[in-house]
C-alpha positions in Angstrom: 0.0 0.0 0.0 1.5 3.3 -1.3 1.8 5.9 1.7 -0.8 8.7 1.7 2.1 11.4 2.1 3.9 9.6 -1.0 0.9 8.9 -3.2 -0.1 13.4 -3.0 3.5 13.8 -3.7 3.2 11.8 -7.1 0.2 12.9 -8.0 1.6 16.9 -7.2 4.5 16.3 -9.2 2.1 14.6 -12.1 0.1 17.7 -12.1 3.2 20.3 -11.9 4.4 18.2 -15.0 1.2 18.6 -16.9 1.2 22.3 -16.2 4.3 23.0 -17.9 3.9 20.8 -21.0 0.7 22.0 -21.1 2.0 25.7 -21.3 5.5 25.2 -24.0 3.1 25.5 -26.8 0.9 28.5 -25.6 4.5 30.1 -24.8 6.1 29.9 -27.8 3.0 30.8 -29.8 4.0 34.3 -31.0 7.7 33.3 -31.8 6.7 32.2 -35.3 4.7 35.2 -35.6 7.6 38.0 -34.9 10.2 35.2 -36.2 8.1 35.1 -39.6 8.6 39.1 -39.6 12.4 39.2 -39.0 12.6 37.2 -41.5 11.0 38.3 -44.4 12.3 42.0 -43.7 15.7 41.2 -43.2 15.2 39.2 -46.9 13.3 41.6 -48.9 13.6 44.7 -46.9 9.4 45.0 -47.2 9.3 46.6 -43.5 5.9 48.5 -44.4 4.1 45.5 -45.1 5.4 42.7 -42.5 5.2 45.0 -39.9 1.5 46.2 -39.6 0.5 42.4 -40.3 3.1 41.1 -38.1 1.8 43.7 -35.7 -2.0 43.1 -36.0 -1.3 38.8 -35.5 0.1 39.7 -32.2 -2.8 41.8 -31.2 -4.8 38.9 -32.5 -3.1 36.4 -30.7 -2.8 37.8 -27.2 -6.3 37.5 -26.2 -6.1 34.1 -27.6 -3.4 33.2 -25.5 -5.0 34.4 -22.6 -7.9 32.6 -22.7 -5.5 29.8 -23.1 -3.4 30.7 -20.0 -6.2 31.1 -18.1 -7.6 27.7 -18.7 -4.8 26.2 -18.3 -4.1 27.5 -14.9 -7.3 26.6 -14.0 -7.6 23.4 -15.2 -4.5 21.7 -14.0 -3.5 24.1 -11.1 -6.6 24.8 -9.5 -5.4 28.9 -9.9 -8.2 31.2 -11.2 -7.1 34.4 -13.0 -9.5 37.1 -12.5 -10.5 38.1 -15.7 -11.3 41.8 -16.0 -14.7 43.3 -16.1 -15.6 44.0 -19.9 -16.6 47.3 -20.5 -20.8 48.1 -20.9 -20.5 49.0 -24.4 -19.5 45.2 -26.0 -19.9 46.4 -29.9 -16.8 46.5 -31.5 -15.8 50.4 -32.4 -12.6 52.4 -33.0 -13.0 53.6 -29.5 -13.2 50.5 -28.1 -10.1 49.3 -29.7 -8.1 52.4 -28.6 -9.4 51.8 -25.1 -8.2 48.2 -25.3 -5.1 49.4 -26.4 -4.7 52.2 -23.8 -5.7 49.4 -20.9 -2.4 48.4 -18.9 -3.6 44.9 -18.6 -3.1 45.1 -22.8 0.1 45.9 -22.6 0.9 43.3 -19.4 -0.6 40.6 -21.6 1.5 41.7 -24.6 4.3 41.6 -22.2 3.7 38.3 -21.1 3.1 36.4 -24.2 5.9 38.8 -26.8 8.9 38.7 -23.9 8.6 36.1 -20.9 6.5 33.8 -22.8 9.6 32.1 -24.3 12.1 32.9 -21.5 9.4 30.7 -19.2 8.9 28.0 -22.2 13.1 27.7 -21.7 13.1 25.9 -17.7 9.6 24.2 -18.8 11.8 22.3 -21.5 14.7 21.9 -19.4 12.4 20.4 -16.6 10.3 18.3 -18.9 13.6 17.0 -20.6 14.9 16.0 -17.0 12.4 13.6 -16.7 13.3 11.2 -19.6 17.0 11.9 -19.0 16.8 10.5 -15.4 14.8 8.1 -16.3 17.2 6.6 -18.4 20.4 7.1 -16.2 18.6 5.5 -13.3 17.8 2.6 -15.3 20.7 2.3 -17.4 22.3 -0.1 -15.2 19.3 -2.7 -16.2 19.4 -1.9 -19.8 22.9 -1.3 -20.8 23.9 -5.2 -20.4 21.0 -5.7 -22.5 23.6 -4.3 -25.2 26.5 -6.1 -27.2 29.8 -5.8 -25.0 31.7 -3.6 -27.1 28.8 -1.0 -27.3 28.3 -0.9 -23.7 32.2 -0.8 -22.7 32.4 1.9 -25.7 29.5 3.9 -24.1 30.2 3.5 -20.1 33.0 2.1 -19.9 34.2 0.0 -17.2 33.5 2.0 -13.9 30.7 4.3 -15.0 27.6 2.5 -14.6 26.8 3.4 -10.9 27.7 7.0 -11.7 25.0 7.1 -14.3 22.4 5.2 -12.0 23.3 7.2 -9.1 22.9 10.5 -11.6 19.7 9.7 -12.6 18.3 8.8 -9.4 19.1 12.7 -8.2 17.6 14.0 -11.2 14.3 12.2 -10.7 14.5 13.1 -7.3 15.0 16.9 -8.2 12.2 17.1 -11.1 9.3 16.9 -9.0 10.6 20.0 -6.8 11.7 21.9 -10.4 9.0 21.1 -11.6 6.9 22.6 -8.5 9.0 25.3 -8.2 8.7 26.7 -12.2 5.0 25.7 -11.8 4.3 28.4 -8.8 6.7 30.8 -10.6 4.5 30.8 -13.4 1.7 31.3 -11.5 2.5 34.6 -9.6 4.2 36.0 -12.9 0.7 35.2 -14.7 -1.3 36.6 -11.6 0.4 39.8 -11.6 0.4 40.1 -15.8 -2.8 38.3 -17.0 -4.9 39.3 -14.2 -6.2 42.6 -13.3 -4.4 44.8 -11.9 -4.4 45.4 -7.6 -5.8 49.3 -8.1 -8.2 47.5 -10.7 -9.4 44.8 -8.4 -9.8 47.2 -5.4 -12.2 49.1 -7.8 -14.2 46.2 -8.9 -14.7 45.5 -5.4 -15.8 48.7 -4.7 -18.2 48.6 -7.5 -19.5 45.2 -6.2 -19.7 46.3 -2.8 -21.6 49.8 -3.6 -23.9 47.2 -5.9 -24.6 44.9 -3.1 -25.4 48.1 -1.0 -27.8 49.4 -3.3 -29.3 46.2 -3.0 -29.6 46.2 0.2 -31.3 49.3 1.0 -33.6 48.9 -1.8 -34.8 45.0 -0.1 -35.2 46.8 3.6 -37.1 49.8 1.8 -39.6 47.3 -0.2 -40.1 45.4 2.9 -40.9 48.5 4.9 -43.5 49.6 2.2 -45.3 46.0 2.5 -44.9 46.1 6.4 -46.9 49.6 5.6 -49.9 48.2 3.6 -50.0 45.3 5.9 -50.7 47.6 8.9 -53.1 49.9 6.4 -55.2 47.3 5.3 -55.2 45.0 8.1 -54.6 46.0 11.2 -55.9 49.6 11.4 -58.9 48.5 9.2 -59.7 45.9 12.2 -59.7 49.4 15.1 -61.3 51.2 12.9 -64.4 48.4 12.5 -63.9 48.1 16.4 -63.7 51.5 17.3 -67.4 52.1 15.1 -68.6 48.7 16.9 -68.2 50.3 20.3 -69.2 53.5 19.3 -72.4 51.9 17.5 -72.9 49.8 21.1 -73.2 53.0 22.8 -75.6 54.6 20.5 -77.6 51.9 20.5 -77.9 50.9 23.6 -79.5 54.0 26.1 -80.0 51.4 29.1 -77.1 50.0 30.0 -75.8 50.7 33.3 -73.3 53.0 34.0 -70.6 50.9 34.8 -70.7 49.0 31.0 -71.2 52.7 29.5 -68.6 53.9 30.8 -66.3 51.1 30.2 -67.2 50.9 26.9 -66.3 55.0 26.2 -62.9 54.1 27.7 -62.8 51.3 25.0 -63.8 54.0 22.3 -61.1 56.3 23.3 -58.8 53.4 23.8 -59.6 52.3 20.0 -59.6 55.9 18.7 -56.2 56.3 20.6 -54.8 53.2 19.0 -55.8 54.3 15.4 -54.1 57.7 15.5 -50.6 55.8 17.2 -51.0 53.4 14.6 -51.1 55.9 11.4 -48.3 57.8 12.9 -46.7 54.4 13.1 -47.8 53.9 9.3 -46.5 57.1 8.1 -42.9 56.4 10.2 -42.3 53.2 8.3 -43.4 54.3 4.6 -46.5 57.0 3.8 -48.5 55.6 1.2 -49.0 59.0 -0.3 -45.3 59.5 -0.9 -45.5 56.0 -3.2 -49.1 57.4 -5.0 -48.8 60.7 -5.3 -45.2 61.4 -4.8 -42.9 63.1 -2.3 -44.7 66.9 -3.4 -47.8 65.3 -2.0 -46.6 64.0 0.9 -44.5 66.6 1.9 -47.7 68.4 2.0 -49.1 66.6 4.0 -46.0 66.5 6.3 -46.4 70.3 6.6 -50.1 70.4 7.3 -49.7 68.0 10.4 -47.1 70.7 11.3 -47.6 72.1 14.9 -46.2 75.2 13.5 -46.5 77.4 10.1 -44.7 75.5 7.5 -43.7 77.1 4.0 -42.7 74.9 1.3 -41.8 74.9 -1.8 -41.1 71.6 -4.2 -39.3 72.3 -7.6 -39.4 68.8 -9.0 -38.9 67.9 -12.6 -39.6 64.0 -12.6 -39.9 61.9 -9.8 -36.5 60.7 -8.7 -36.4 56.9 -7.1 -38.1 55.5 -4.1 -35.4 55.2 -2.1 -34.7 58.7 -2.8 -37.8 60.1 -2.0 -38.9 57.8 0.7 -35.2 59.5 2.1 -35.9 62.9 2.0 -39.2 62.3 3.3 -37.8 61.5 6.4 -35.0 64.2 5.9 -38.0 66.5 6.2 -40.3 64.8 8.4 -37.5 64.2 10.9 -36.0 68.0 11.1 -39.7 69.7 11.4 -39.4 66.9 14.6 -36.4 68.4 16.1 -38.1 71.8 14.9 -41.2 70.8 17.5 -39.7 69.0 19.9 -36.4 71.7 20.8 -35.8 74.3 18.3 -38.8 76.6 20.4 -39.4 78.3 16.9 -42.9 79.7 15.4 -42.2 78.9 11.8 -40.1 77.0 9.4 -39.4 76.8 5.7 -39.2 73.7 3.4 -37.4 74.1 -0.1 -37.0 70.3 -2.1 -35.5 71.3 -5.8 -33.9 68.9 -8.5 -30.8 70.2 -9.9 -29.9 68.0 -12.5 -28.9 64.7 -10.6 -29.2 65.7 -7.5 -31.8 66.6 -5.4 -31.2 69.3 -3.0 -33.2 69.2 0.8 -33.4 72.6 2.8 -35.1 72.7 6.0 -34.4 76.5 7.9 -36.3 77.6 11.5 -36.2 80.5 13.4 -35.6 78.4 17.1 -32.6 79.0 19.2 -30.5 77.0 17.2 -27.7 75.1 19.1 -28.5 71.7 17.2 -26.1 69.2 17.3 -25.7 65.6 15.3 -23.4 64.4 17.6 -26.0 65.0 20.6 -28.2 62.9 19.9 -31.0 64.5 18.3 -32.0 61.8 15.6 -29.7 64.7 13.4 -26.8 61.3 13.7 -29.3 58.8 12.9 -30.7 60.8 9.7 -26.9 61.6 8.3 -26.4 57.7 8.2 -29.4 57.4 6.8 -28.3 60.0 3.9 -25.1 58.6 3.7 -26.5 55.2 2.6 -27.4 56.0 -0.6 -24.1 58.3 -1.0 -25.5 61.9 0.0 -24.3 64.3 2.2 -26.3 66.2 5.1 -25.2 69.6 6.8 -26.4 71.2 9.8 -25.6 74.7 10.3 -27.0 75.9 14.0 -25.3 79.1 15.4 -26.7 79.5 19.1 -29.8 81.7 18.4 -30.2 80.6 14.8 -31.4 80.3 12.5 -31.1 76.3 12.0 -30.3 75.4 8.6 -30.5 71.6 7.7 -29.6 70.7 3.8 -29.5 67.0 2.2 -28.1 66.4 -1.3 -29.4 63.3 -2.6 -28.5 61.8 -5.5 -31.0 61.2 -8.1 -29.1 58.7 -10.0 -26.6 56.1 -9.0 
């Protein structure tokens, strides 16, 4: 029975072999190419005509060979070479070929298949030739008296045998660690040349990561819209039929003792109590007018509720998204709160205006100012909130006002 440690040694040196006679070929595919065009120059002097075609087969070739490179690192090393995002536009154009040819990745590809392609095809020869080389000399010993006497004595002479066996013993000892050695070589070279590059990468990620974000908030805002109709059509409806049962049992019924009256108007009030929490609980999570009508609507209707005089003004021309909107809603909603609850002021002034991608938020009072997002305020809270969807909020609050809050949101992401 073959030893576990031995048998993953074997099998690692089978598949470090594989991978560089796999990749001779693929390296030395633009030799003939740039060989061909040496040649025919140096011959008949045509340089304007071997060049651009010499030129052009290369360009050809190097995406071909990186396609190649990457499947062959994949296949037999397990390795996967990131392959870089293609641009959105996928039609071939002039542009997109300069582009291409611009890209830094082009030119580490051209790099990598024009200049170290055959300097790495050179120890991937010398490693695959090893093999058959040892093999022989450690086996030589067998097969050389297998030859007539004057051969062999004319070959090894008398003494050489054992040097030979013993030589080819060390060299097929030494190919499997060459041969892993050139194979992980490879692969870092190809990583940093094939691949994209770290800066490119780190963007990508960005990208994904702003992507997966978006996401995000859009799933949590859906969800807080159905949580919304849920309440609306189900749970307030059921007060609201409660609240008119109790109030019908008490119109209905002149005789009952004062005890049940009276419990039952506490009910009433109790229900009618519950309603009103609930559809400031309703308009909290998501306002179903803001998703109908739009955030002109329900910012009017934000201002109406107002304890105080509210001016507004709404400049918009299209509706921007939901998340958007339902985010300046509570941009709004949230500052005419701190307006109530500490600003002591007697009137404030709403101004929401689109200016081409962005959508600009102004809330201004006349209170004592003072405000502070890092106090605690819900100001904190409502800057995160901002910052989600990659706005910016500013609070400016001089000690006796006026309070300024603005919000740029943008429109488009």
């Amino acid at each position: 029975m073959i030893p576990p440690g031995l048998r993953r040694s074997v099998l690692r040196a089978r598949r470090d072999a594989g991978f560089l006679a796999a990749g001779v070929l693929p390296h030395l595919g633009l030799v003939p190419v740039w060989s061909w065009g040496l040649t025919i120059t140096a011959e008949t002097g045509n340089w304007p005509l071997t060049l651009p075609v010499s030129v052009a087969l290369i360009l050809l070739g190097v995406p071909v060979l990186t396609a190649v490179q990457r499947a062959r690192h994949r296949a037999l090393l397990g390795v996967f070479l990131p392959r870089p995002t293609p641009a959105p536009e996928q039609r071939w154009s002039w542009a997109a070929a300069a582009r291409w040819l611009r890209a830094p990745r082009t030119w580490g590809q051209l790099g990598y298949h024009l200049l170290l392609g055959p300097v790495l095809a050179v120890p991937e020869l010398l490693v695959l030739m090893a093999l058959p080389v040892g093999l022989a000399g450690a086996t030589c010993s067998a097969w050389a008296w297998g030859l007539p006497v004057d051969v062999r004595e004319g070959w090894f002479g008398a003494t050489q045998l054992p040097c030979y066996t013993l030589g080819g013993l060390v060299l097929l000892c030494a190919v499997p660690w060459a041969a892993g050695v050139v194979a992980r070589a490879e692969s870092r070279v190809a990583t940093a040349l094939l691949g994209p590059s770290p800066t490119q990468q780190l963007r990508e990620r960005v990208d994904e990561l702003d992507q997966s974000r978006t996401g995000l908030i859009e799933a949590v805002d859906a969800e807080r819209r159905r949580i919304e109709r849920d309440l609306h059509d189900g749970t307030q409806q059921r007060l609201v039929s409660l609240a008119v049962n109790l109030g019908l049992a008490m119109a209905t019924q002149p005789d009952l003792p004062a005890g049940a009256r009276e419990a039952l108007a506490g009910a009433h009030r109790e229900a009618k109590q519950a309603i009103e929490e609930l559809n400031d609980l309703v308009r909290g999570l998501h306002p179903a007018v803001l998703e109908d009508r739009g955030l002109d609507a329900a910012l009017s209707g934000l201002a109406a509720r107002a304890p105080l005089p509210v001016r507004l003004r709404v400049d918009l021309g299209q509706r921007a998204a939901p998340v958007v909107e339902s985010v300046a809603y509570f941009v709004v909603s949230e500052a005419l709160t701190n307006v109530t609850k500490h600003a002591r002021a007697t009137r404030a002034e709403v101004t929401v205006r689109r200016v081409g991608k962005v959508l600009r938020v102004n809330i201004t009072d006349d209170g004592l100012g003072g405000a502070d997002a890092r106090a605690g305020t819900g100001l904190s809270g409502l800057a995160k909130r901002v910052g989600s969807i990659d706005g910016t909020l500013k609070v400016s609050s001089p000690v006796g006002g006026p309070t300024t809050v603005a919000a740029e949101l943008p429109c488009e992401r």
